[in-house]
N, CA, C and O atoms as CSV, one atom per row, in Angstrom:
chain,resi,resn,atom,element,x,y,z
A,1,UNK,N,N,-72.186,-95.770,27.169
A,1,UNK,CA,C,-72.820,-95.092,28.268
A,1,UNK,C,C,-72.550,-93.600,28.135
A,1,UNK,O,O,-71.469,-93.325,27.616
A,2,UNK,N,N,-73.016,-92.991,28.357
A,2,UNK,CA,C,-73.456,-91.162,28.006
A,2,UNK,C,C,-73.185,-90.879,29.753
A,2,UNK,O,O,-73.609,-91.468,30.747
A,3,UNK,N,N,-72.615,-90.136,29.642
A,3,UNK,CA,C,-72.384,-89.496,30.693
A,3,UNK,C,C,-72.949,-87.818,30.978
A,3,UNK,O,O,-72.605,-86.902,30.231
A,4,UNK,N,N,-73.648,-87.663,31.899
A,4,UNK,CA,C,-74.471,-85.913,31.532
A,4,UNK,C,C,-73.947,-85.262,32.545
A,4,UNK,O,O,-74.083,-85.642,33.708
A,5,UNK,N,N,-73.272,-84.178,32.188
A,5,UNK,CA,C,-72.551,-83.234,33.030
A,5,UNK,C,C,-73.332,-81.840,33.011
A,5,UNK,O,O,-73.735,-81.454,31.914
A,6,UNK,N,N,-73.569,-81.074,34.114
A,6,UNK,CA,C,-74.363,-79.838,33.886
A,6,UNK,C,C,-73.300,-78.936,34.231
A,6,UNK,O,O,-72.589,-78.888,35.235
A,7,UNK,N,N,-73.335,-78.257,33.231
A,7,UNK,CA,C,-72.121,-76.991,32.730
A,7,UNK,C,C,-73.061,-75.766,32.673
A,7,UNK,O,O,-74.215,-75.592,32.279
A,8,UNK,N,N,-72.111,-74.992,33.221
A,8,UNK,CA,C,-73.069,-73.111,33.327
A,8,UNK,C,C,-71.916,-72.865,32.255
A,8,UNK,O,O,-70.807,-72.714,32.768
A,9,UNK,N,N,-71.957,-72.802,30.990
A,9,UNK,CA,C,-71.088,-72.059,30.600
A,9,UNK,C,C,-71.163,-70.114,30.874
A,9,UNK,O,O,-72.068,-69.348,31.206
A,10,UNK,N,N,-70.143,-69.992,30.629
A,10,UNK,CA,C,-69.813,-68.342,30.922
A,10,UNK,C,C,-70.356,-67.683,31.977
A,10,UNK,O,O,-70.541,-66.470,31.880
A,11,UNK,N,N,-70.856,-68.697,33.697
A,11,UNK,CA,C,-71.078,-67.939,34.591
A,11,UNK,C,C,-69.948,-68.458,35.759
A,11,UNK,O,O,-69.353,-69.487,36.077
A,12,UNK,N,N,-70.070,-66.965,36.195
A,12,UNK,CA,C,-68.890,-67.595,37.276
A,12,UNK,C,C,-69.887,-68.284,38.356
A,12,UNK,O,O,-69.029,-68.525,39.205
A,13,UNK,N,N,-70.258,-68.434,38.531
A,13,UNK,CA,C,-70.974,-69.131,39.757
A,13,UNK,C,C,-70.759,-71.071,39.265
A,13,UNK,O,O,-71.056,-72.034,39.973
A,14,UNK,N,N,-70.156,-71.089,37.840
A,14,UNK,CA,C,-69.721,-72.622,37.716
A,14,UNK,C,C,-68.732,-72.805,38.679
A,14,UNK,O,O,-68.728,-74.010,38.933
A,15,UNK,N,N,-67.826,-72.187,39.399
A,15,UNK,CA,C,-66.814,-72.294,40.337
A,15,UNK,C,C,-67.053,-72.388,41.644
A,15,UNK,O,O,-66.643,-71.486,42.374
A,16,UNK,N,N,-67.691,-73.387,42.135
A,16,UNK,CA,C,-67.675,-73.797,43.239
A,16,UNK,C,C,-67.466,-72.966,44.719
A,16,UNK,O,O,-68.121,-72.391,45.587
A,17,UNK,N,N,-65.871,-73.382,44.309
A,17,UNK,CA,C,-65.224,-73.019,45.547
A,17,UNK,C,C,-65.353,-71.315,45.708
A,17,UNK,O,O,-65.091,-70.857,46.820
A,18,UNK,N,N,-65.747,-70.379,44.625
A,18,UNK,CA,C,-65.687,-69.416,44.813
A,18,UNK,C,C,-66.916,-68.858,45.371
A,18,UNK,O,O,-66.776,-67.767,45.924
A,19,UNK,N,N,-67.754,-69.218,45.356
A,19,UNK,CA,C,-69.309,-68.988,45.340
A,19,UNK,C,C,-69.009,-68.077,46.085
A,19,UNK,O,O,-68.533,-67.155,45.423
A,20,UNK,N,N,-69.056,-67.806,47.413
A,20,UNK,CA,C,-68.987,-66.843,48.964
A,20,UNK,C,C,-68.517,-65.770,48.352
A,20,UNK,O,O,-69.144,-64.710,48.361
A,21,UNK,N,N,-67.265,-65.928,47.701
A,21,UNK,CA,C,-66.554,-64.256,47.638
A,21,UNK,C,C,-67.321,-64.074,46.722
A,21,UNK,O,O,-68.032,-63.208,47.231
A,22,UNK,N,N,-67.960,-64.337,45.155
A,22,UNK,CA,C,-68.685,-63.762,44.428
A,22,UNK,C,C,-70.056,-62.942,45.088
A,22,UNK,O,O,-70.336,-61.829,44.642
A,23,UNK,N,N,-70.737,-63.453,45.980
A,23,UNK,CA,C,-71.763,-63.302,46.237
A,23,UNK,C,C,-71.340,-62.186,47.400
A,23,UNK,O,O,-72.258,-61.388,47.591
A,24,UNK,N,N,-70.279,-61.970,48.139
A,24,UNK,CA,C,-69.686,-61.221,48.886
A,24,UNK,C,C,-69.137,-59.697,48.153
A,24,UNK,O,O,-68.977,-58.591,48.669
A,25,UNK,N,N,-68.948,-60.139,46.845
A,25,UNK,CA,C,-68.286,-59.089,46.555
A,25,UNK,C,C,-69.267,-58.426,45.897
A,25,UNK,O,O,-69.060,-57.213,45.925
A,26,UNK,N,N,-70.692,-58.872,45.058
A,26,UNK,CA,C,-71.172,-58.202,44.585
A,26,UNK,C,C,-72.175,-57.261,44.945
A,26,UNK,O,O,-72.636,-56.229,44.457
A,27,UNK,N,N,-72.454,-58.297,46.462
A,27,UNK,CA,C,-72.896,-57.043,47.624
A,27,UNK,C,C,-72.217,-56.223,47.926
A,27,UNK,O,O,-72.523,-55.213,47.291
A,28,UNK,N,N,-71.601,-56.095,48.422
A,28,UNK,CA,C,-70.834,-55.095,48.448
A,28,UNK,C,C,-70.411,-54.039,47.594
A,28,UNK,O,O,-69.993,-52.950,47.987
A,29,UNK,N,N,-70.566,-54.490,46.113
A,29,UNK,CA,C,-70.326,-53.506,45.432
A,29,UNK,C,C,-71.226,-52.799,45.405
A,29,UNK,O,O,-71.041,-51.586,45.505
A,30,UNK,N,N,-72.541,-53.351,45.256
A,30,UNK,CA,C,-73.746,-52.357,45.498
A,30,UNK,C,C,-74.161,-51.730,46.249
A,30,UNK,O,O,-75.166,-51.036,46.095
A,31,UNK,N,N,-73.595,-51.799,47.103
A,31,UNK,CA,C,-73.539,-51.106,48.294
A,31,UNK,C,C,-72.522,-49.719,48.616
A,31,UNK,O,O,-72.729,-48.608,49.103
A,32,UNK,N,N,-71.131,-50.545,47.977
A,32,UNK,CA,C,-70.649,-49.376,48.124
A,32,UNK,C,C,-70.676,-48.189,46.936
A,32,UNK,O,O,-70.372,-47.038,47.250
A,33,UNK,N,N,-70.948,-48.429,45.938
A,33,UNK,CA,C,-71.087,-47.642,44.785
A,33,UNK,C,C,-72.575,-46.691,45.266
A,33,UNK,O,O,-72.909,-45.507,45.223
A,34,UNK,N,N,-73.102,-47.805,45.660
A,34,UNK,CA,C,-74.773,-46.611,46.279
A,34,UNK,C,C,-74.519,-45.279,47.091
A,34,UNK,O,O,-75.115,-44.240,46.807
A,35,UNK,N,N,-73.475,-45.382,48.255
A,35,UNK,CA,C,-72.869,-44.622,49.256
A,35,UNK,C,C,-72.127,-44.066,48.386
A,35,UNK,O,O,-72.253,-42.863,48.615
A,36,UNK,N,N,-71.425,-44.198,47.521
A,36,UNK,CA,C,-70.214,-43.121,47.013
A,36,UNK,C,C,-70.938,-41.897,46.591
A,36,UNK,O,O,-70.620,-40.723,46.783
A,37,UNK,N,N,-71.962,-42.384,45.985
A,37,UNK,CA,C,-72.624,-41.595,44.690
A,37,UNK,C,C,-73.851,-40.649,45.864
A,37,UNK,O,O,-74.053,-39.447,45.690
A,38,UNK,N,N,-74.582,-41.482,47.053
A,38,UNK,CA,C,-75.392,-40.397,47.830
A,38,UNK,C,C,-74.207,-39.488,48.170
A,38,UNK,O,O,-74.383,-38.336,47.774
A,39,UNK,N,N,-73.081,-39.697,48.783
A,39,UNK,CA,C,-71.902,-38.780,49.178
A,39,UNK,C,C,-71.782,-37.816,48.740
A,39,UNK,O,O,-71.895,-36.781,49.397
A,40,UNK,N,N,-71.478,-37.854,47.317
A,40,UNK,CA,C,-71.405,-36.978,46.113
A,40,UNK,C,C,-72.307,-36.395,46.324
A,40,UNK,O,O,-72.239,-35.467,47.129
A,41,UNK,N,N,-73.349,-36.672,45.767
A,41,UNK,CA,C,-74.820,-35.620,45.701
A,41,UNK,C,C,-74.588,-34.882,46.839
A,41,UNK,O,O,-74.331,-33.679,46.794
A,42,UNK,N,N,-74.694,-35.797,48.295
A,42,UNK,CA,C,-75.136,-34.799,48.901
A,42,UNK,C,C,-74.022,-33.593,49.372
A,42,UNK,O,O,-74.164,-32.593,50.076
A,43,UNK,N,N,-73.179,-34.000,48.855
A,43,UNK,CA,C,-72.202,-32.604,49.051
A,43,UNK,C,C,-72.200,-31.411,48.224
A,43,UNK,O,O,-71.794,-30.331,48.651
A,44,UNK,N,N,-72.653,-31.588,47.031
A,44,UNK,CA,C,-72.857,-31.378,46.101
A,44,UNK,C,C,-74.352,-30.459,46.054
A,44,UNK,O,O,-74.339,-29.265,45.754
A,45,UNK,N,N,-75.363,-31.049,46.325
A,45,UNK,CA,C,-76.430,-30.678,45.927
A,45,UNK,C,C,-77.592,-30.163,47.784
A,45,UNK,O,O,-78.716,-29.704,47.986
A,46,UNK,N,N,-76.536,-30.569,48.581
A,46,UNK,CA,C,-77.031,-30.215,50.328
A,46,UNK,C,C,-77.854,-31.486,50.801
A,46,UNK,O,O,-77.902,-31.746,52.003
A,47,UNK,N,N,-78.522,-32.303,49.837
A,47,UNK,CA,C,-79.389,-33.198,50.446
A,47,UNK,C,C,-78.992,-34.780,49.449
A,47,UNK,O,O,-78.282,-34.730,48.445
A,48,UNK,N,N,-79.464,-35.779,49.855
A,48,UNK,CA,C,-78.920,-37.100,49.441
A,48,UNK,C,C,-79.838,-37.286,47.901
A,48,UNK,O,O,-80.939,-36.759,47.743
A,49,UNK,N,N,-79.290,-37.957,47.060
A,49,UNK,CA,C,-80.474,-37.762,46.012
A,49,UNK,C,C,-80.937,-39.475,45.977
A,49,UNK,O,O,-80.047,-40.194,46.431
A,50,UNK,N,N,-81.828,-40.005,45.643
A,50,UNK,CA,C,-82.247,-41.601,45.541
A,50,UNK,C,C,-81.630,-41.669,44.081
A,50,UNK,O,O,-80.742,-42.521,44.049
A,51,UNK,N,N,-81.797,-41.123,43.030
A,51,UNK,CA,C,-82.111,-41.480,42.003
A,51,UNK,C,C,-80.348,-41.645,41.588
A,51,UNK,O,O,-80.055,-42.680,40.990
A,52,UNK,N,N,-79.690,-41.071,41.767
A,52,UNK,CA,C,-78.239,-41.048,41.617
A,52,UNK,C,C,-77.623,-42.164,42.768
A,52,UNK,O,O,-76.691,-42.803,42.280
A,53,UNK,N,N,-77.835,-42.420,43.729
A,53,UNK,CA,C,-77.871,-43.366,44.835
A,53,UNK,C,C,-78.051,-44.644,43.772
A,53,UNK,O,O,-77.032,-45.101,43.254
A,54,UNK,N,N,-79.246,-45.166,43.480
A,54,UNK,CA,C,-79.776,-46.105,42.842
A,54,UNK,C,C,-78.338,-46.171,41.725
A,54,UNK,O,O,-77.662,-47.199,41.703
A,55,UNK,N,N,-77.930,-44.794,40.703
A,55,UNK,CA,C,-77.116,-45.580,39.601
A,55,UNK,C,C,-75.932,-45.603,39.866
A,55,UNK,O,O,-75.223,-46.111,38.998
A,56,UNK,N,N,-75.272,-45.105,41.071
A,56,UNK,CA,C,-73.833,-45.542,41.745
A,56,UNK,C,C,-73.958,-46.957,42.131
A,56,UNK,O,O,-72.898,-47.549,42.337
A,57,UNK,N,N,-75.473,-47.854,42.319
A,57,UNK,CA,C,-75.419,-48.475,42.707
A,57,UNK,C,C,-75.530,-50.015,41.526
A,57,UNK,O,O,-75.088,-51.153,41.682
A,58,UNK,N,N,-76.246,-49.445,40.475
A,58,UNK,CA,C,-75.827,-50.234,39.200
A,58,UNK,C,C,-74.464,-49.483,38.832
A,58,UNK,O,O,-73.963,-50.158,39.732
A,59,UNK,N,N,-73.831,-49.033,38.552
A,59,UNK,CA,C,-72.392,-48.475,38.366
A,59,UNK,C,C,-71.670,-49.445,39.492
A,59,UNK,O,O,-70.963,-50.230,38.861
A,60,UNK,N,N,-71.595,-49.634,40.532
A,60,UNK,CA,C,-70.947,-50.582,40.989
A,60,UNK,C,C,-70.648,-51.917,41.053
A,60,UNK,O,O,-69.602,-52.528,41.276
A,61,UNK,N,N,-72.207,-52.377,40.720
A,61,UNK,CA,C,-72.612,-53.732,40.166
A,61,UNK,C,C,-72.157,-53.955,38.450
A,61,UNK,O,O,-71.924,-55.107,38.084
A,62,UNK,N,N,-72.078,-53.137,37.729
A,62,UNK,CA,C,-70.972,-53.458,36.416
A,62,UNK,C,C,-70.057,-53.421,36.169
A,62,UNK,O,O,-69.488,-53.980,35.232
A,63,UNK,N,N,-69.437,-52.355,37.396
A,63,UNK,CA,C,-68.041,-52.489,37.662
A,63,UNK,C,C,-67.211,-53.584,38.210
A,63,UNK,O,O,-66.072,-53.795,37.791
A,64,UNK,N,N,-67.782,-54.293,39.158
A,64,UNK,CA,C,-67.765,-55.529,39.712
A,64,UNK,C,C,-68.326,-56.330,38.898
A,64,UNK,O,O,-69.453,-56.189,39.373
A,65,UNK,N,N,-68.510,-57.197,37.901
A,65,UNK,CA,C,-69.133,-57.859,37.546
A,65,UNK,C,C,-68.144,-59.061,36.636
A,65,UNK,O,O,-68.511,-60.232,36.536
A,66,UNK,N,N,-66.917,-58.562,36.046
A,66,UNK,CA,C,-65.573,-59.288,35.846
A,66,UNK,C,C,-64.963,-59.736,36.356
A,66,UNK,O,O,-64.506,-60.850,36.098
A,67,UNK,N,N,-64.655,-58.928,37.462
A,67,UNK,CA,C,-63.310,-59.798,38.386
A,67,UNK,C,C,-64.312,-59.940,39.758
A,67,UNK,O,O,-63.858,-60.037,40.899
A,68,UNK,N,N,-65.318,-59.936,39.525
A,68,UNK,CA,C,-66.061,-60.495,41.270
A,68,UNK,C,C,-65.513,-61.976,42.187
A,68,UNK,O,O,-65.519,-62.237,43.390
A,69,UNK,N,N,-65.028,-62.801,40.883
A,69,UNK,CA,C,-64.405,-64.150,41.766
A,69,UNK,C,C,-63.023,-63.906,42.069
A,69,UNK,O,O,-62.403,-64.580,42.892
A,70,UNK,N,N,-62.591,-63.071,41.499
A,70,UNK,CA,C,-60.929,-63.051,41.588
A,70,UNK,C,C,-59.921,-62.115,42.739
A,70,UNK,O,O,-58.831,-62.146,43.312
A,71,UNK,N,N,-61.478,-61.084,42.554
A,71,UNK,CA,C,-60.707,-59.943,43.940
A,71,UNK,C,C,-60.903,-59.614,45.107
A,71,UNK,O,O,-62.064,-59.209,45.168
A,72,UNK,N,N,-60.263,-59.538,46.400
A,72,UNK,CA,C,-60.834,-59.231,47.528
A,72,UNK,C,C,-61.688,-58.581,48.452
A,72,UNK,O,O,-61.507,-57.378,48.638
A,73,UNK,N,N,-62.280,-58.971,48.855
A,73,UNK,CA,C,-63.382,-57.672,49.643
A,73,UNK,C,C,-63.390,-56.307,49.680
A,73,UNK,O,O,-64.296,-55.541,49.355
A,74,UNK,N,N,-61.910,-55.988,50.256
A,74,UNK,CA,C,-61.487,-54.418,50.389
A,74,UNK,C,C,-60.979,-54.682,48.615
A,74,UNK,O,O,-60.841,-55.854,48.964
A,75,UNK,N,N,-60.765,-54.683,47.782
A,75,UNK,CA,C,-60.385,-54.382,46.144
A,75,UNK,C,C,-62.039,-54.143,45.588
A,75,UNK,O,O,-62.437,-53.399,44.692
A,76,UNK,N,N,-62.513,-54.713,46.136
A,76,UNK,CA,C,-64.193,-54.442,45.769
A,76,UNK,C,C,-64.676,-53.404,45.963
A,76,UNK,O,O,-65.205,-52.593,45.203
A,77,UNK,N,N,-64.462,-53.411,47.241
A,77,UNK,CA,C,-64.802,-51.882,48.213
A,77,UNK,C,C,-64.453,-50.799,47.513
A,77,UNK,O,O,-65.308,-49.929,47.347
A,78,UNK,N,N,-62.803,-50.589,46.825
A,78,UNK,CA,C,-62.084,-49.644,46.267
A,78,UNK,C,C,-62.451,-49.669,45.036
A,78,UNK,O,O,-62.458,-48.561,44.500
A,79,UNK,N,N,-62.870,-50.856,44.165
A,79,UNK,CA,C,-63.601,-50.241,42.703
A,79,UNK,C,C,-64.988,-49.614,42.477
A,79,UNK,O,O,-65.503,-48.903,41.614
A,80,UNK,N,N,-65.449,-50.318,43.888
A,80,UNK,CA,C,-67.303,-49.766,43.596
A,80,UNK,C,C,-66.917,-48.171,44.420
A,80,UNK,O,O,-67.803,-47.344,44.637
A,81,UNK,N,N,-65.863,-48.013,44.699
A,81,UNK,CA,C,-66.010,-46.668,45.261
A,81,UNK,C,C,-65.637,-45.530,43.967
A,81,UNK,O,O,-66.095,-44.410,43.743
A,82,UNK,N,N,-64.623,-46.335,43.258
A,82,UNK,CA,C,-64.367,-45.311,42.135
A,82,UNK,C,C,-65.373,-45.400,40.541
A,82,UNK,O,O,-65.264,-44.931,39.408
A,83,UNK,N,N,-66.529,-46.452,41.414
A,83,UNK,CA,C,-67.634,-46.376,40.297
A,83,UNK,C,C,-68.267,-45.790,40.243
A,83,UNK,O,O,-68.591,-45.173,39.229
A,84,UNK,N,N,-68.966,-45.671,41.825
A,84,UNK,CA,C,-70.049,-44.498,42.321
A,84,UNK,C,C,-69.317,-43.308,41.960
A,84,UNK,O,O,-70.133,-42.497,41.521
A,85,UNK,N,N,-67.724,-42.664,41.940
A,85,UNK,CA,C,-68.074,-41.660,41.921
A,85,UNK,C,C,-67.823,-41.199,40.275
A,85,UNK,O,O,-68.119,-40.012,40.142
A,86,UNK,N,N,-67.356,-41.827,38.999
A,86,UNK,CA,C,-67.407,-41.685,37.788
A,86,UNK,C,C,-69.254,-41.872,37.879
A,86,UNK,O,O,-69.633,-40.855,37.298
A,87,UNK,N,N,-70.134,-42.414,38.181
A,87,UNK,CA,C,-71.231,-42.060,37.678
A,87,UNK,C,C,-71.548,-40.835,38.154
A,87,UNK,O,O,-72.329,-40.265,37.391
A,88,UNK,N,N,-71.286,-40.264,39.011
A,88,UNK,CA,C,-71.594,-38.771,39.507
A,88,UNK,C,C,-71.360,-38.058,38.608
A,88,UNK,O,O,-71.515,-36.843,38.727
C-alpha cells in the first residue's frame, strides 16, 4: 500500500502551526519598511516619494522573508524598519 503525503518542500507555510505569525509578520513587514522609507524621503526631500515607499516596501518583504516563522511581531517591526531605511 503507497501511502501519498503532500510535502511543500522549502516553504514555510509547510508548518502548520505557524501559519498566523508568518502571514502576520510579512504584513507587517511591508508595511513597515513602506513607512520607514516614505519617512526618509520625506524628510529628506519635503514631500513623501511613492516610488521609494514602494522599495522600502519590497526591502522589507526580503528582509523578512527568512526568519518570518521564527520571530515576533515587534522583531519584525524592528527589521523592516532597518530595511526601509538601508534602502534609502
Amino acid at each position: 500500500m503507497v501511502w501519498l503525503v503532500r510535502i511543500q518542500p522549502g516553504s514555510t507555510f509547510s508548518a502548520h502551526e505557524l501559519r498566523i505569525s508568518i502571514i502576520a509578520n510579512t504584513n507587517l513587514a511591508a508595511a513597515a519598511g513602506a513607512v520607514m522609507a516614505m519617512l526618509i524621503t520625506w524628510r529628506k526631500l519635503g514631500k513623501p516619494d511613492v516610488s521609494m515607499s514602494c522599495n522600502g516596501a519590497v526591502a522589507g518583504l526580503v528582509a523578512i522573508t527568512a526568519p518570518c516563522a521564527w520571530v515576533q511581531p515587534w522583531a519584525a517591526v524592528v527589521i523592516e524598519i532597518v530595511a526601509g531605511f538601508i534602502a534609502c
